[in-house]
C-alpha positions in Angstrom: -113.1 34.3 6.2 -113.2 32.6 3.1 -113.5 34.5 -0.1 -115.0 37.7 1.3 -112.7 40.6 0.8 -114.3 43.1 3.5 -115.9 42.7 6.5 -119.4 42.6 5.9 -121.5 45.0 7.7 -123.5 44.2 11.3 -126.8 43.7 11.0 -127.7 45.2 14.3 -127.3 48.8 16.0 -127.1 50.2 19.3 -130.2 51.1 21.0 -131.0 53.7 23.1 -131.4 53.4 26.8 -134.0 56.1 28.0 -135.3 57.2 31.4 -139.0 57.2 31.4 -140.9 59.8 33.5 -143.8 58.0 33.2 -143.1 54.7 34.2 -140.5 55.6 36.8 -143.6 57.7 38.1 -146.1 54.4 38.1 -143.2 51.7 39.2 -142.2 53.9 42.3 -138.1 53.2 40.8 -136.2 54.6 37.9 -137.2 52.6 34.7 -135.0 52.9 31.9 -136.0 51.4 28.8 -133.8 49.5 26.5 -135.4 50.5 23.0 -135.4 47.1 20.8 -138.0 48.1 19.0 -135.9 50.3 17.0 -133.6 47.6 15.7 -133.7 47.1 11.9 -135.9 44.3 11.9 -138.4 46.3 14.6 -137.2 43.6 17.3 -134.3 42.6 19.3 -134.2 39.4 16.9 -132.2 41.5 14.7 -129.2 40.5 17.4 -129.1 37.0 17.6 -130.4 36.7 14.7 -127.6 39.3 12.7 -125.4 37.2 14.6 -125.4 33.7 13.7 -125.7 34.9 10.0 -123.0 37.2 10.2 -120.6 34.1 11.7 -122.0 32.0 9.3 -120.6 34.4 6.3 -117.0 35.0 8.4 -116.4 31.5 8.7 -118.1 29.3 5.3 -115.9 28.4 2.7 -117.9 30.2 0.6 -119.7 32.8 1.7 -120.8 34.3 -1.9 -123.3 31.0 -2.3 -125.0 31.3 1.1 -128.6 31.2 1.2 -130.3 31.9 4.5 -133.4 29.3 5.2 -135.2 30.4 8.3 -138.9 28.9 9.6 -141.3 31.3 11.7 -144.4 33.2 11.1 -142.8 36.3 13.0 -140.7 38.4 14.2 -137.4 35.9 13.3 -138.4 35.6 10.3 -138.6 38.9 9.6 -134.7 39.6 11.4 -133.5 37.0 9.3 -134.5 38.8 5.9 -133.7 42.1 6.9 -130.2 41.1 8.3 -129.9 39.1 4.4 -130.3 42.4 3.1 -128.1 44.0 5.0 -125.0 41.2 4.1 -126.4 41.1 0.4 -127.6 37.3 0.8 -130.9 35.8 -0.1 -133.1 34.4 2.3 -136.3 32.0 2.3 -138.9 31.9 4.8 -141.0 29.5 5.4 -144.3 30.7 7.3 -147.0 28.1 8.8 -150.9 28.4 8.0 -151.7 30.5 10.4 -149.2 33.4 9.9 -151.4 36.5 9.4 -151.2 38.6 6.5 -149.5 41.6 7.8 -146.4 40.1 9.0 -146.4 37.8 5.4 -146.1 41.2 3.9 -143.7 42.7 5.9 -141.2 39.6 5.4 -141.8 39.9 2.0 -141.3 43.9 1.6 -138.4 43.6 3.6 -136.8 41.5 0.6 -137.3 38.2 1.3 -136.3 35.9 -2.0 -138.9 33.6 -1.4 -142.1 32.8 1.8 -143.7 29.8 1.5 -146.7 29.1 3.8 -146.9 25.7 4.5 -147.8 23.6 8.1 -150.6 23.8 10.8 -147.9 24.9 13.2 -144.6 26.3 13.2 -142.9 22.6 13.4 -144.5 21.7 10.7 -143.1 24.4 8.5 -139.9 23.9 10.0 -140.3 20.1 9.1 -140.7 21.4 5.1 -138.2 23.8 5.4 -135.2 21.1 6.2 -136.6 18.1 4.4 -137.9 19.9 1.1 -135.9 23.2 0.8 -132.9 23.2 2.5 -131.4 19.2 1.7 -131.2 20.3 -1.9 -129.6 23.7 -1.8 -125.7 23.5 -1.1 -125.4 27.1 0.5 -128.4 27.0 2.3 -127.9 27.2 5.7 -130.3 27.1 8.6 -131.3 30.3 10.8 -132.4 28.8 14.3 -134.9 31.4 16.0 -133.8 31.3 19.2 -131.7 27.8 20.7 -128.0 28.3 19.4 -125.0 29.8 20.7 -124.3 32.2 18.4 -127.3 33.5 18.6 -127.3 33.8 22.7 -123.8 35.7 22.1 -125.4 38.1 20.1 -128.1 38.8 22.2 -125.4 39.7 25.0 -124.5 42.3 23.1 -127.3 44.0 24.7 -126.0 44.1 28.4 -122.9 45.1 27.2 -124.7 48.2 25.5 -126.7 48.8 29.2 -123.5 49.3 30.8 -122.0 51.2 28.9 -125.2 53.4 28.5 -125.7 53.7 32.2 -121.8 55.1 32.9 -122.3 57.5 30.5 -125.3 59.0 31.9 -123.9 58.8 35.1 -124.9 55.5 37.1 -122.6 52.2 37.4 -124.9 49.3 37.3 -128.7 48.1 36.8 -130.4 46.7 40.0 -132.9 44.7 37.9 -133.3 43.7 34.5 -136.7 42.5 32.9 -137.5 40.7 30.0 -140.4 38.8 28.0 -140.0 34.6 27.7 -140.7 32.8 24.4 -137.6 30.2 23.7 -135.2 31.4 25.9 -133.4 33.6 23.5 -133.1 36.8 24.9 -133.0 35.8 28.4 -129.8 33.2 27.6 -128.0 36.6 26.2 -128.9 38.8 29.3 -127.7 36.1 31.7 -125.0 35.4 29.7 -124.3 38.9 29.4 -124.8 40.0 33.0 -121.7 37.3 33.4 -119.2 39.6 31.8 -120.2 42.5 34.4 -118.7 43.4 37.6 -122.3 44.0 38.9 -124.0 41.6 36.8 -124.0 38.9 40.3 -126.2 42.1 42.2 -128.4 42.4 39.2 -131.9 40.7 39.6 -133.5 39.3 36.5 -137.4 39.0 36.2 -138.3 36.7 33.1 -141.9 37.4 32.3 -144.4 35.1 30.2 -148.1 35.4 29.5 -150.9 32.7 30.5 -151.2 30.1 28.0 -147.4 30.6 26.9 -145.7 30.1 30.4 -143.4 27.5 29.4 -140.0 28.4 31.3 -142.5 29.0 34.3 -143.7 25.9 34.3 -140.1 24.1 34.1 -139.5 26.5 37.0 -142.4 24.6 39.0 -141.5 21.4 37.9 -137.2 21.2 37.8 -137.1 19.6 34.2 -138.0 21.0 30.5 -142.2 21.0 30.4 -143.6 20.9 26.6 -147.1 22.6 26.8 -150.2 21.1 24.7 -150.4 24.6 22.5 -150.5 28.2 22.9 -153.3 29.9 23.7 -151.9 33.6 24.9 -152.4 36.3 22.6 -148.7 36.6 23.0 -148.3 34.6 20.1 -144.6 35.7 19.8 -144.3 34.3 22.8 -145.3 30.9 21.8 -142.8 28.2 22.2 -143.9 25.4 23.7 -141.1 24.1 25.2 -138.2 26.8 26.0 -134.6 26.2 25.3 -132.3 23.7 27.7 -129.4 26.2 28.2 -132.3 29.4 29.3 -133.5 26.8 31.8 -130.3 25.7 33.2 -129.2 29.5 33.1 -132.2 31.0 34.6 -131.8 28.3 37.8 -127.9 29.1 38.3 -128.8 32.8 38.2 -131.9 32.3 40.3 -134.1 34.3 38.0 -137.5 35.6 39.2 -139.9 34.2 36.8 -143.4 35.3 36.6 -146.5 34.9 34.6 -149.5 38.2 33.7 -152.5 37.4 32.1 -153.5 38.6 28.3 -155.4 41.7 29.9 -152.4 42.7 31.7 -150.4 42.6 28.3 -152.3 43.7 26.3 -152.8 46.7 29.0 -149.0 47.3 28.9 -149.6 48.0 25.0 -152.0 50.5 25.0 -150.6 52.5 28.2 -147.1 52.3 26.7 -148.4 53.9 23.5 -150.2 56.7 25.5 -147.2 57.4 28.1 -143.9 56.8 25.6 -145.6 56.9 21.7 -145.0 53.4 20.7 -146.9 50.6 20.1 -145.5 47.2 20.6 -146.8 43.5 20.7 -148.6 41.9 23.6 -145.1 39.7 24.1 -143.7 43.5 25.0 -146.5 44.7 26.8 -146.2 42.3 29.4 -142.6 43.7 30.0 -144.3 47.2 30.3 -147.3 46.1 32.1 -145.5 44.7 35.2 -144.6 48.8 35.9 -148.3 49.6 36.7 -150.5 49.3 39.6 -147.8 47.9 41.9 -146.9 45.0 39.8 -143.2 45.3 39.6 -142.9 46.3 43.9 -144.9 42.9 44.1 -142.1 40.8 42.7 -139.3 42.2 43.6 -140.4 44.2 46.8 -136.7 44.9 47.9 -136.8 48.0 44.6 -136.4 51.5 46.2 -137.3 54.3 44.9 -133.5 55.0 43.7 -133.0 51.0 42.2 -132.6 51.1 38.5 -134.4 48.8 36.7 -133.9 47.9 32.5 -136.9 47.0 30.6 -135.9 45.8 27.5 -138.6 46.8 25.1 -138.6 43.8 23.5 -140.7 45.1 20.1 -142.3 43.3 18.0 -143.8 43.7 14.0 -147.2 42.2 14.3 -148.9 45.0 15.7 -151.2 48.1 14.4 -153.1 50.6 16.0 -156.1 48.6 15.1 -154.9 45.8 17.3 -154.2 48.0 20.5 -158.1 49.4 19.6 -159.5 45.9 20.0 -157.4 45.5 23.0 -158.8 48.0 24.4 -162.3 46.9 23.5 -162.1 43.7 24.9 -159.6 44.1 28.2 -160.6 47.3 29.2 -162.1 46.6 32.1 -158.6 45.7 33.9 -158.4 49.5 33.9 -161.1 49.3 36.6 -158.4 48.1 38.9 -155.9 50.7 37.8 -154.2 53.3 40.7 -155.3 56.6 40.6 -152.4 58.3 40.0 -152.5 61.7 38.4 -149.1 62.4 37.3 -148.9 59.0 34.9 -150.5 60.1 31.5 -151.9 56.4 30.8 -153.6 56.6 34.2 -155.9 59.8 32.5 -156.3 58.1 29.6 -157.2 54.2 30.6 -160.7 53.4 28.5 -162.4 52.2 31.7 -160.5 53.5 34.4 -161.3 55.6 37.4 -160.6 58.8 35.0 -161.7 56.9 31.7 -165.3 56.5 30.2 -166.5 53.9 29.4 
């Protein structure tokens, strides 16, 4: 443990896992909803992320010098300074060009000891990070966002937490688990996860992506890693271009149902999950939520009942206002036009051009 003297603290908590009325009501199964979003960081990242930084610090020969170096213009980023915090370390983030001005300011409110903006993408950043920051700085030590071990492990934590959860309110297993597809992160640590349950073999797992981001769905079609040209989803938390070799290799063995919404259909999940449950999430979340509505999640996995269990892990997300899920509303409205007319889902009464919305 080198020179540290007390365990430090983890820099993740135990989310709730909540039955939703609503979306039970719109899916036709039970939907419970693993509540990421209330992680310290305002995403699951604060798992792997807590994770690898929190080994890091058990296992460095000196652990009082580390520096945290971490490159991403979101929500990683963002877990990587709030789990610094948390283990009284500093961390530096380096953000690309594009990173917007919201989530700058929220990296830097949450104590970040330095962001630097710096690239036209986020390998270019990355590519300043390691050649110009972290080469000269003895404890630094790099934060990957997504493709390491340690950070899989900690994502796992998470199924652990669902079983647990689900005895204690009375049920035994999940029949499905869903999940939003950037790098391969989070879905490594579910699958990985599900392989330390007794029902984790029974439990299907349907990895969603958005158009213009769909890179494990691609591999799928394909059989072998595909690097897209860009992103081009609103998802941008989504936006990996070429998703991580152990999430592919996983999501095979564990025949993994992977399927791709459009931007209207996440963004949709946004704004009817903030009018049925009182959050608001990014569009990489919405499209977990989304697939609930209209008959979406009966469509890929018809073999649900109306008893099935299925875990939405609400992935979160920081780069979100209400001002956001206004314009998405403005501009994707019209998929409410195709929306069920179902009475007893709040969202359904309040959809902006919807068979009970105006227009």
């Amino acid at each position: 443990m080198g020179s540290l003297t007390t365990p430090p603290p983890k820099p993740w908590i135990e989310t709730p896992l909540v039955e939703s009325s609503a979306l039970s009501k719109a899916a036709g199964c039970r939907i419970f909803l693993k509540l990421e979003n209330l992680q310290p960081s305002g995403a699951f990242k604060s798992r792997g992320i807590g994770a690898i930084m929190l080994h890091t610090l058990l296992h460095h020969p000196t652990p009082e010098l580390v520096h945290f170096y971490c490159s991403s213009g979101g929500n990683a980023g963002l877990a990587c300074v709030t789990a610094a915090r948390s283990l009284d370390r500093q961390a530096t983030v380096v953000v690309p060009l594009s990173t917007k001005p919201l989530m700058i300011t929220k990296i830097k409110n949450a104590g970040a000891h330095q962001v630097i903006q710096m690239g036209e993408s986020w390998k270019e950043a990355d590519t300043y990070l390691r050649e110009k920051l972290l080469k000269y700085d003895e404890g630094g030590v790099y934060v990957p966002p997504f493709d390491h071990p340690e950070v899989w492990n900690g994502n796992s934590t998470l199924v652990e937490e669902v079983d647990k959860q689900l005895r204690e309110q009375g049920g035994d297993a999940a029949d499905a688990m869903v999940c939003s597809v950037g790098g391969g992160g989070l879905l490594c640590g579910l699958l990985l996860g599900l392989e330390k349950q007794s029902w984790g073999s029974g439990c299907k797992v349907l990895a969603l992506e958005t158009e213009g981001a769909e890179s494990l769905n691609k591999a799928f079609a394909s059989g072998h890693l595909v690097t897209l040209p860009g992103i081009t989803s609103i998802a941008t938390s989504l936006g990996a271009t070429r998703v991580a070799e152990k999430a592919l290799e996983l999501a095979l063995k564990h025949h993994v149902k992977s399927a791709v919404l459009s931007d209207a259909e996440a963004a949709m999940g946004c704004w009817r999950f903030a009018d049925d449950e009182r959050m608001i999430v990014e569009a990489a979340c919405g499209v977990n939520v989304a697939v609930c509505y209209d008959g979406r999640l009966k469509k890929l996995l018809p073999e649900l009942r109306a008893t099935s269990k299925v875990v939405i892990v609400v992935c979160g997300g920081s780069n979100v206002t209400l001002e956001t899920l206004m314009a998405y509303r403005k501009e994707y409205g019209w998929i409410e036009k195709m929306a069920t007319d179902d009475q007893e889902v709040p969202s359904t009464l309040t959809a902006p051009n919807g068979v009970n919305g105006s227009s």
